[in-house]
Structure formats: structure tokens, C-alpha cells
DOBA-855850 format. One record per atom (N, C-alpha, C): x, y, z; residue in one letter. Coordinates in steps of 0.02 Angstrom, whole numbers, plus 50000, padded with zeros to 5 digits. Layout:
DOBA-855850
XYZA;...
end
This chain:
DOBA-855850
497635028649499X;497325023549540X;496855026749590X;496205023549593X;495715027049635X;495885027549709X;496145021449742X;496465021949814X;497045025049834X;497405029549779X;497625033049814X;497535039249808X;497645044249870X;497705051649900X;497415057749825X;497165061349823X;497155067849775X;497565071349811X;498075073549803X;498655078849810X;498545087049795X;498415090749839X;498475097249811X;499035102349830X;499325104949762X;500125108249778X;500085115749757X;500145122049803X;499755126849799X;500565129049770X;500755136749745X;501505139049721X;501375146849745X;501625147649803X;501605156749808X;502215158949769X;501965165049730X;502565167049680X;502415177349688X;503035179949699X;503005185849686X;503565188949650X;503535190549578X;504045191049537X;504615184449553X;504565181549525X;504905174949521X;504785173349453X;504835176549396X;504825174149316X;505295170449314X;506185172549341X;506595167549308X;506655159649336X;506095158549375X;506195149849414X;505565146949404X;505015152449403X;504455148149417X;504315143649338X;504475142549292X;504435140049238X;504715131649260X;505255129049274X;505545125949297X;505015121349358X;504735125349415X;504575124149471X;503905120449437X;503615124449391X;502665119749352X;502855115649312X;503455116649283X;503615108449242X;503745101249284X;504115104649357X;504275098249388X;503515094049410X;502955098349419X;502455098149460X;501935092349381X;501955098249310X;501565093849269X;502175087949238X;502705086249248X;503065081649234X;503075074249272X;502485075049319X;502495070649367X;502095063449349X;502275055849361X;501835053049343X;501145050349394X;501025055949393X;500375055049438X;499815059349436X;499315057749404X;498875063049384X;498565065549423X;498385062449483X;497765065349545X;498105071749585X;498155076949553X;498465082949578X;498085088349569X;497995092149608X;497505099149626X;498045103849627X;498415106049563X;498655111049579X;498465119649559X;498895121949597X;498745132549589X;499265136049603X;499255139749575X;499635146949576X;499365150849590X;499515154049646X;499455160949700X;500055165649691X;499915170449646X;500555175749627X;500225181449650X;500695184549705X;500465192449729X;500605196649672X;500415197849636X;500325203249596X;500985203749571X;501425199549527X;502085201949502X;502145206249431X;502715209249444X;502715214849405X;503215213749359X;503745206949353X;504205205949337X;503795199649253X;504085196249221X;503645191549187X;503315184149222X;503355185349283X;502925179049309X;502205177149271X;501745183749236X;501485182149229X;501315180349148X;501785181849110X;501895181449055X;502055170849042X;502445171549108X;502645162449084X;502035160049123X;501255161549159X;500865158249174X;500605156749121X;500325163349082X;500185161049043X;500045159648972X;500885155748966X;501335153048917X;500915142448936X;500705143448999X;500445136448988X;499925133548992X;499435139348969X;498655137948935X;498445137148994X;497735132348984X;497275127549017X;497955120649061X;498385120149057X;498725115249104X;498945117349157X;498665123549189X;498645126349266X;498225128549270X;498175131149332X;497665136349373X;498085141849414X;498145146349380X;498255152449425X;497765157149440X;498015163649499X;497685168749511X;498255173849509X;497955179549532X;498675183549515X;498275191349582X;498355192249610X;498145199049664X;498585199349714X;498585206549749X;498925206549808X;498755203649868X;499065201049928X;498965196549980X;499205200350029X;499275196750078X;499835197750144X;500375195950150X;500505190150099X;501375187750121X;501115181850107X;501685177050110X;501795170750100X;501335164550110X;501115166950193X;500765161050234X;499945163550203X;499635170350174X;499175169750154X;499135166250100X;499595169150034X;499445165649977X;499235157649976X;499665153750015X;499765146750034X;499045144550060X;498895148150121X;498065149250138X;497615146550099X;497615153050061X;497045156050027X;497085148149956X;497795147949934X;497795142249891X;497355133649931X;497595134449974X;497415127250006X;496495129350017X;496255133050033X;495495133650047X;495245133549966X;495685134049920X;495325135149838X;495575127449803X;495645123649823X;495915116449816X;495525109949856X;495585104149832X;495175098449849X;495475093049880X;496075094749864X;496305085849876X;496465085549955X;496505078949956X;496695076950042X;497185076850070X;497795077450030X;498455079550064X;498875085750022X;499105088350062X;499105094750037X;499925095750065X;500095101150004X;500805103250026X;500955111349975X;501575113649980X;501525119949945X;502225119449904X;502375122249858X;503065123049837X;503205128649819X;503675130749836X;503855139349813X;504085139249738X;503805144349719X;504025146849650X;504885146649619X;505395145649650X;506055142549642X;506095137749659X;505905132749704X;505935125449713X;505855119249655X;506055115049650X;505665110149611X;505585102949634X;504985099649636X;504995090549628X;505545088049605X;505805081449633X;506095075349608X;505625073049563X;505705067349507X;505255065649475X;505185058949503X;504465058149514X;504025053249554X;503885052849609X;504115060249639X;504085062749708X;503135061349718X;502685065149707X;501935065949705X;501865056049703X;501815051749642X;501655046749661X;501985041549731X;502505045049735X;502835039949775X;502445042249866X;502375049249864X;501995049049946X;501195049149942X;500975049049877X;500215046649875X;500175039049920X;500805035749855X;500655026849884X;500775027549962X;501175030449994X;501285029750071X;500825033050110X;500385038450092X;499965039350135X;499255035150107X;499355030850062X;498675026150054X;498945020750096X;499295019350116X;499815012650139X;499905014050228X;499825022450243X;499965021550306X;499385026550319X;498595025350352X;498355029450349X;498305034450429X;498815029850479X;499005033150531X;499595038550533X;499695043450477X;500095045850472X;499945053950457X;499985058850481X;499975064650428X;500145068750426X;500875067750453X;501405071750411X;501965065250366X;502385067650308X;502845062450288X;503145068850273X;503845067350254X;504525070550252X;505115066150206X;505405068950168X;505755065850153X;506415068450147X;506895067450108X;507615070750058X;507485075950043X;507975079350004X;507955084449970X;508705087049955X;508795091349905X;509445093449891X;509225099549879X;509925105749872X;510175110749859X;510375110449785X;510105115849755X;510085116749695X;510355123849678X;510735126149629X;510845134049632X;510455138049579X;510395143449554X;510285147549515X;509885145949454X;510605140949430X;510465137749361X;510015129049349X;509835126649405X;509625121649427X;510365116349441X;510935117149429X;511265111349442X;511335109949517X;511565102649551X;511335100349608X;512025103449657X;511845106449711X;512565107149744X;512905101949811X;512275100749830X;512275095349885X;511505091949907X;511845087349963X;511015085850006X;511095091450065X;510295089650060X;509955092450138X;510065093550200X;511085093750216X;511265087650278X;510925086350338X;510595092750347X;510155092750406X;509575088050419X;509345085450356X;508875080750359X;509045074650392X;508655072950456X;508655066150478X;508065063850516X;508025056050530X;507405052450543X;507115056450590X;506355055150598X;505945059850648X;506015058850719X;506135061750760X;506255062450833X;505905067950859X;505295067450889X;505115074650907X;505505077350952X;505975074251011X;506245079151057X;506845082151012X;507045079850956X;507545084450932X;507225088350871X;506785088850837X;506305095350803X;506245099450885X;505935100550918X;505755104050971X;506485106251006X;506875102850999X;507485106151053X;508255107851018X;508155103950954X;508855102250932X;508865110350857X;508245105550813X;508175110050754X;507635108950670X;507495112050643X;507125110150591X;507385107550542X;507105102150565X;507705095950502X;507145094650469X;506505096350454X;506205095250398X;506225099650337X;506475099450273X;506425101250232X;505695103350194X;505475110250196X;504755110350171X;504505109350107X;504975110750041X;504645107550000X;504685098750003X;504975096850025X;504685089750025X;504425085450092X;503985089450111X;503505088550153X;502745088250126X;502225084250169X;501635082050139X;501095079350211X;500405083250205X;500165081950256X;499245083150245X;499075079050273X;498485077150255X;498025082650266X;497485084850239X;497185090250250X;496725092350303X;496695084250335X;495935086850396X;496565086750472X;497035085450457X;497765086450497X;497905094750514X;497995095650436X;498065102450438X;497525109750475X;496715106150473X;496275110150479X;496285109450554X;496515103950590X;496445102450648X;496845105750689X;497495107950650X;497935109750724X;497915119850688X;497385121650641X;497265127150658X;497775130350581X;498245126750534X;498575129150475X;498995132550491X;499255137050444X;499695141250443X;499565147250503X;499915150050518X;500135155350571X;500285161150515X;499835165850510X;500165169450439X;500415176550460X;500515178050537X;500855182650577X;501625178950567X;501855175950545X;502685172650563X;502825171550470X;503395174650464X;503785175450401X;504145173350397X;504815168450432X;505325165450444X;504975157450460X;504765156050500X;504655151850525X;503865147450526X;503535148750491X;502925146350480X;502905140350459X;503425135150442X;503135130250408X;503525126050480X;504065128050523X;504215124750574X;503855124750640X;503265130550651X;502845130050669X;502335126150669X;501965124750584X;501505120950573X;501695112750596X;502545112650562X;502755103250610X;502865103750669X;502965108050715X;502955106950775X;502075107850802X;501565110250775X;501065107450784X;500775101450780X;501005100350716X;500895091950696X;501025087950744X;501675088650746X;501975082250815X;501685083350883X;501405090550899X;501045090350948X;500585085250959X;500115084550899X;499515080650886X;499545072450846X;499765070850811X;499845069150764X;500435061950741X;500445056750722X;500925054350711X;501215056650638X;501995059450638X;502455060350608X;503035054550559X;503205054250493X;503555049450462X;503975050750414X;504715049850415X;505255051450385X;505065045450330X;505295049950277X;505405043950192X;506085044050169X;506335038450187X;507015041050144X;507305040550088X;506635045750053X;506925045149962X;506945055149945X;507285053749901X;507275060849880X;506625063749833X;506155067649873X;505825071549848X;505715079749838X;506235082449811X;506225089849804X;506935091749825X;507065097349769X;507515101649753X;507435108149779X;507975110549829X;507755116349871X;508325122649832X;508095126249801X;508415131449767X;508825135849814X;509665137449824X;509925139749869X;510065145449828X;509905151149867X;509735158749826X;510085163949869X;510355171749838X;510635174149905X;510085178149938X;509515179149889X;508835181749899X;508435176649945X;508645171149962X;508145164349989X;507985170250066X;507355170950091X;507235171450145X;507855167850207X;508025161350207X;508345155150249X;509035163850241X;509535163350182X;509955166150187X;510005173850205X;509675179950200X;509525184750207X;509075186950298X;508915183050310X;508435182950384X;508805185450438X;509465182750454X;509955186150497X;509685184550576X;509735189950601X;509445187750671X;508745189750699X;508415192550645X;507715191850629X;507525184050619X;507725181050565X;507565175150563X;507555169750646X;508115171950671X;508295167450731X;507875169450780X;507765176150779X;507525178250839X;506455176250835X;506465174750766X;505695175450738X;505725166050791X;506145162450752X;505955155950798X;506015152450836X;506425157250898X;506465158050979X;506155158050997X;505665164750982X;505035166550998X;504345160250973X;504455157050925X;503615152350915X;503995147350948X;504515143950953X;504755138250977X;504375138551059X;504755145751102X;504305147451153X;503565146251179X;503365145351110X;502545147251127X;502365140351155X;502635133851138X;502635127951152X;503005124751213X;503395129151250X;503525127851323X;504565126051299X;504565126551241X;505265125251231X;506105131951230X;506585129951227X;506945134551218X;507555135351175X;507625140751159X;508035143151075X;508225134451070X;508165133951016X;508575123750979X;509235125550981X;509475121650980X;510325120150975X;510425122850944X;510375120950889X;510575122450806X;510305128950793X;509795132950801X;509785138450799X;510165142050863X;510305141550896X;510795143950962X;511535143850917X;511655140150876X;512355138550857X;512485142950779X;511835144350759X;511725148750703X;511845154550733X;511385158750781X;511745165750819X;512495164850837X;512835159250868X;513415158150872X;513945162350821X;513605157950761X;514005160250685X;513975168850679X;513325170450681X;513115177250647X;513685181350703X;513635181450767X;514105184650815X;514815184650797X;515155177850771X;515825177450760X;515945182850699X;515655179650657X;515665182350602X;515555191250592X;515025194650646X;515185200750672X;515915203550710X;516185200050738X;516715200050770X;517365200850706X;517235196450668X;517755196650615X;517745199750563X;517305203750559X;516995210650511X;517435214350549X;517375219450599X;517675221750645X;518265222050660X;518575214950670X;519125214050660X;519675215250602X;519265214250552X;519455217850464X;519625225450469X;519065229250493X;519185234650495X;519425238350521X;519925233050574X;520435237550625X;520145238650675X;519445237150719X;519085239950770X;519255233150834X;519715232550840X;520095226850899X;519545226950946X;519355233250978X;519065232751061X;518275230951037X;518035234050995X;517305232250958X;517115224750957X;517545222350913X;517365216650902X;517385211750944X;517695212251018X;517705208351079X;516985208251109X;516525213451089X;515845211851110X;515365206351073X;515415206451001X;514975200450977X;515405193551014X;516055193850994X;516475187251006X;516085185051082X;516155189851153X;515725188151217X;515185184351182X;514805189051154X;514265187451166X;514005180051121X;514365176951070X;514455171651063X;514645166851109X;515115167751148X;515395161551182X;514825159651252X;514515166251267X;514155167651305X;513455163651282X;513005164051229X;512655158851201X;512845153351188X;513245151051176X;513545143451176X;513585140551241X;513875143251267X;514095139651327X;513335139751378X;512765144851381X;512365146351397X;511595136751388X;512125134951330X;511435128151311X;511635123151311X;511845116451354X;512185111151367X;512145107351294X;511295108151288X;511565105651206X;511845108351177X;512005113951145X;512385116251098X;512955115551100X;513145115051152X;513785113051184X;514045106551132X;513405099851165X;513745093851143X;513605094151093X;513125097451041X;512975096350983X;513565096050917X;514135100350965X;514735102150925X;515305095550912X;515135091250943X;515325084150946X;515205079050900X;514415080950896X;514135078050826X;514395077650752X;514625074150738X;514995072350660X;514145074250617X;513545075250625X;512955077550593X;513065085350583X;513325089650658X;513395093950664X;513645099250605X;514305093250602X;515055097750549X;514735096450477X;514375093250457X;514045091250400X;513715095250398X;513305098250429X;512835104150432X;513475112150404X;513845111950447X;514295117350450X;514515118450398X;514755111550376X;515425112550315X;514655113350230X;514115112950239X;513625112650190X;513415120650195X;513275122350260X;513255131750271X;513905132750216X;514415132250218X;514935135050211X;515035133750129X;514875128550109X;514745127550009X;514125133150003X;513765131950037X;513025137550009X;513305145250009X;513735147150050X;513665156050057X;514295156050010X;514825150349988X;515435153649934X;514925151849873X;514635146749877X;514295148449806X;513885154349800X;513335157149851X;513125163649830X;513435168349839X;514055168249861X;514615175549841X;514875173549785X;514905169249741X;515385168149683X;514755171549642X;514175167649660X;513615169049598X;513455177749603X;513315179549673X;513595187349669X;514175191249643X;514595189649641X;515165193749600X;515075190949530X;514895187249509X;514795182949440X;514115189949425X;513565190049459X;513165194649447X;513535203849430X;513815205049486X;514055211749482X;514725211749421X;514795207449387X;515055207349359X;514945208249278X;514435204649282X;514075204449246X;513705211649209X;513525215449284X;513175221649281X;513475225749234X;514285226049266X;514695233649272X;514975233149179X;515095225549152X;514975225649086X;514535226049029X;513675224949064X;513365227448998X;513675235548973X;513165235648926X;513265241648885X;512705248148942X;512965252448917X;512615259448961X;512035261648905X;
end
């Protein structure tokens, strides 16, 4: 349909052969043809590029070295046309009818440019493990204070939006796409959809899981840059990482050791009135008890791996 949106969906991929196959089917499986899509692969060395191209003329890829993440994404969105624009990582995938369904809403709402929707947790093999729990309706004082409850692959935002508040930040590796929505809402009217569009691949390799207190500490620091301080929910994430230091420690017989992370947990908690009450929140424990399915499934799928290893053949 001519009135609505051209969509362009860029895919940074670096050695990602065993997902990204999956991730371009969800994208050409879509019923909506007005799509500008590309593939931006830093130079993989693994078969990423063997399954590009396994699918002819029904993509557009490139394939060279970059800077990281927030360039590829860049560099994809300046080599693309359409008017709302979004990215999907090379393990992620679309819901099907995700693309038509926020075309029709941003032809329908043209005061809008950001939309957001659902999303689920997916593992390894694509089966579903849960929802998003963190996802809920838009509130800017709780993105800015509470936490990033937008899910980025199923996010979508108009392109002269994007050029306006300046794009990606491609100095920030953790946190770049919670940056770009807390720009948005700076500027911008913001809109929750509540349908499921996109499958968020839970990996033990995922950046989200591996980041540690790099990750936390990366979006203290941009949250800052906007006059705000550490979010709840990331305040309650260092919480975890501290305990959880404490009880390493405690494993290993080191009693007096481990009384320093434990401080220094109770000491950040108690330190943020929200975080405090946040623990009250029945949203909260939903969050918690969904952390807590994601890391036994990627320790099962890890020992399932090393297991795997120590029996091939030599």
C-alpha cells in the first residue's frame, strides 16, 4: 500500500553463521513488501558469509571491517531509504507481521517517532523461553530513572527523528540503543504497542549477559549525561552482581572477603529510595524470577556444550 511507511532494517553480523539464517528469513517472510533491507557483516571469518550468499539477489549485503556495532548500524542506515528505520541483530528474529503491523501505526499516527512493542526470549535453538517482563507502557520518568524497558529489536523510529537528535553514539557498546530512546523522549513523542513484535535471542555470548559491571557502569555514565542518576533497576542489577560476588567467596571458604561485596551491596541499595521501593513491585520479581530462567538455561546450554566438546572424537 502506497500510504504506508518504507521500512528500512539494517543486520550487524560478525561471525554469526549459526543464527543469522533464521534472523533474514524472519525479515523476507514478512507480509509486507516496502522494506529496505542490508546486511553489514564486519568481516566474518566463521560461514556468515557462505549463508549470505546462499540467498542470491533477495538481500543486500556488504561484508568489511568497521568499528563495532553502532558503526555497522550507521553506516547501514546512511546506505538505505526508507522513513522508518530500525536494526536487528544477526541472532534476533521478527514476529510474523511485525513490519506490516508498525508501518500501519506509524501511517495512522504521524505524531509519533518512536513505537515499541513485545517481545520474547528465545534460546539457542529458536524455541520460546518467556516474555520480555521488563517491557511496559511508556513513561518517560521511569525509562530515565527506573530502567530500559524498551526492547530493541522491536523498536521502530522514523528517520528524520533519528537524524535530528544526532543517531547512534558509536563511542558506547553496552548501551547505545538506551541512549538513542532516552534521546528520543528528550525530543519527541514516544508509543508503546502492545503486540508482539520480535524474538530476542538469550545467549551466554549476548553482550546484555557477559557485560558485568562494565555494562552497568557504561549506563551510569550516559544516563548521567542527561542530568539523571544510576536507574533503579540497574542499581538493583549491581545489587545482584555484588551478592553474587559475596557468594562465590563464600563457596570458597573466604568468610571475611566476601563481607566486602555483601557491604557494598546493601550499601547501593539502600543508597536509592527507589530501589528500595522498587523491591515491592510484583513487576520487579517478574523481572528477577525471568533473570533467573535466562542464566539456568545458559548454564544448562553450557554444560550441554562442554559436554558435548569433551565427547567428540580427538
Amino acid at each position: 500500500m502506497s500510504d504506508l511507511p518504507r521500512i528500512s532494517v539494517v543486520t550487524p553480523s560478525y561471525n554469526t553463521g549459526r543464527y543469522i539464517d533464521a534472523t533474514i528469513r524472519s525479515i523476507l517472510g514478512q507480509d509486507f513488501a516496502e522494506v529496505d533491507y542490508l546486511v553489514m557483516d564486519g568481516g566474518s571469518t566463521d560461514n556468515t558469509l557462505d549463508v549470505l550468499k546462499s540467498f542470491g539477489s533477495a538481500i543486500r549485503w556488504e561484508s568489511q571491517s568497521d568499528s563495532g556495532q553502532a558503526d555497522a548500524i550507521h553506516g547501514g542506515f546512511e546506505r538505505t531509504t526508507g522513513d522508518v528505520l530500525t536494526w536487528l541483530n544477526a541472532d534476533d528474529t521478527f514476529a510474523p507481521g511485525a513490519l506490516r503491523t508498525v508501518a500501519a501505526f506509524f501511517a495512522a499516527n504521524p505524531d509519533i517517532a518512536l513505537v515499541y512493542g513485545d517481545a520474547q526470549y528465545i534460546d539457542g535453538n529458536g524455541s520460546v523461553i518467556g516474555p520480555c517482563a521488563h517491557i511496559e507502557p511508556f513513561n518517560v520518568n521511569r525509562l530515565r530513572c527506573y530502567s530500559d524497558f524498551i526492547v530493541q529489536p522491536a523498536a521502530f523510529f522514523r528517520r528524520s527523528a533519528y537524524e535530528a537528535v544526532g543517531g547512534l553514539d558509536k563511542s558506547l557498546h553496552y548501551g547505545m540503543d538506551y541512549d538513542l530512546w532516552l534521546k528520543f523522549a528528550g525530543k519527541f513523542k514516544v508509543a508503546y504497542l502492545p503486540t508482539l513484535l520480535a524474538n530476542y535471542r538469550w545467549l551466554t555470548e549476548n553482550k546484555t549477559a557477559t557485560g558485568g559491571f562494565r555494562r552497568l557502569n557504561e549506563i551510569t555514565e550516559l544516563v548521567a549525561r542527561y542530568g539523571f542518576n544510576q536507574p533503579a533497576y540497574i542499581r538493583l542489577e549491581r545489587v545482584n552482581l555484588l551478592l553474587r560476588d559475596s557468594l562465590a567467596a563464600l563457596r570458597r571458604g573466604a568468610i571475611l572477603p566476601s563481607l566486602v561485596p555483601a557491604g557494598r551491596a546493601f550499601k547501593t541499595l539502600f543508597a536509592s529510595p527507589r530501589a528500595v521501593a522498587s523491591m515491592f513491585y510484583p513487576r520487579t520479581w517478574r523481572i528477577i524470577w525471568m533473570g533467573q530462567v535466562l542464566r539456568a538455561r545458559a548454564a544448562r546450554a553450557q554444560l550441554e556444550r562442554d559436554a558435548g566438546f569433551k565427547s567428540a572424537p580427538a
